[in-house]
C-alpha positions as CSV (number, residue, x, y, z in Angstrom):
1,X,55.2,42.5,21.5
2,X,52.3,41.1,23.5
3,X,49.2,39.9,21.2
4,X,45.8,40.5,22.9
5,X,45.6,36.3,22.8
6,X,49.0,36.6,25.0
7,X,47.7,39.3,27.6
8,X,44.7,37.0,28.2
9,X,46.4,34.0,29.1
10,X,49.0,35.6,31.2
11,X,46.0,37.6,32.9
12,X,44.4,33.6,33.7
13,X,47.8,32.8,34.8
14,X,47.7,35.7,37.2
15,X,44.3,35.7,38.2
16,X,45.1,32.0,39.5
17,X,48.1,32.7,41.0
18,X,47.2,35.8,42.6
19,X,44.1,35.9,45.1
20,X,41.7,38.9,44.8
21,X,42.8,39.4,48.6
22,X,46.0,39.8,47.7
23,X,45.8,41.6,44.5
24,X,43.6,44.1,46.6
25,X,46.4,44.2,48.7
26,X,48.7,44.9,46.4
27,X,46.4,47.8,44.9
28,X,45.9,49.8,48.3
29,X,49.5,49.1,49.5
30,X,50.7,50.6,46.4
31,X,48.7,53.3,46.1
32,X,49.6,54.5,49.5
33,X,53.2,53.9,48.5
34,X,52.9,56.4,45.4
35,X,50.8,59.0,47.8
36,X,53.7,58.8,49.7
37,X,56.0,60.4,47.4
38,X,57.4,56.6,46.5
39,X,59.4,56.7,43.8
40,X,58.2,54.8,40.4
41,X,61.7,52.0,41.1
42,X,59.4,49.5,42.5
43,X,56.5,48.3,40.1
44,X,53.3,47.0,41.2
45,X,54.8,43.2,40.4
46,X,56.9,43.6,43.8
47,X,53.8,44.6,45.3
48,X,51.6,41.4,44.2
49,X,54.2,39.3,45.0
50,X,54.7,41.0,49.1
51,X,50.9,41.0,49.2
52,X,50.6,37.4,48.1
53,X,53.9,36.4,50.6
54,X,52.2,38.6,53.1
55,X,48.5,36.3,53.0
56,X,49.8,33.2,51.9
57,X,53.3,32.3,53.8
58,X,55.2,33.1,56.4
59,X,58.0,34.6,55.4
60,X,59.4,35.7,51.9
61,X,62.9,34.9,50.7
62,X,64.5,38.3,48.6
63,X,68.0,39.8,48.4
64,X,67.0,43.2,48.9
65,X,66.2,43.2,52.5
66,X,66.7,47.2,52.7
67,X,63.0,47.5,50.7
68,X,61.2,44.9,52.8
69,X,62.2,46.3,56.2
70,X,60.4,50.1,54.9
């Protein structure tokens, strides 16, 4: 079970790992995933972490290369 003293730390982790631009990112590309008709088998963690690959690298290494090329 996560403490309220747990989910703020791992929220400072997160807000310094994650950019507000890419968070933000995250948020729109998500929602327009779910307006889609997405389905709920990808979580908004994959989303933070393709928004954050997609502003701060190159590429982004994943074995599910089917989800990434939609």
């Amino acid at each position: 079970m996560i403490t309220a003293i747990d989910s703020s730390v791992l929220w400072a982790i997160i807000k310094k790992a994650i950019s507000c631009e890419a968070a933000f990112l995250a948020g729109e590309t998500f929602k327009a995933y779910r307006k889609a008709g997405g389905p709920h088998q990808h979580l908004v963690p994959d989303f933070l972490i393709a928004a954050h690959a997609q502003i701060r690298a190159d590429r982004l290494a994943a074995t599910d290369r089917g989800y990434l090329r939609k």
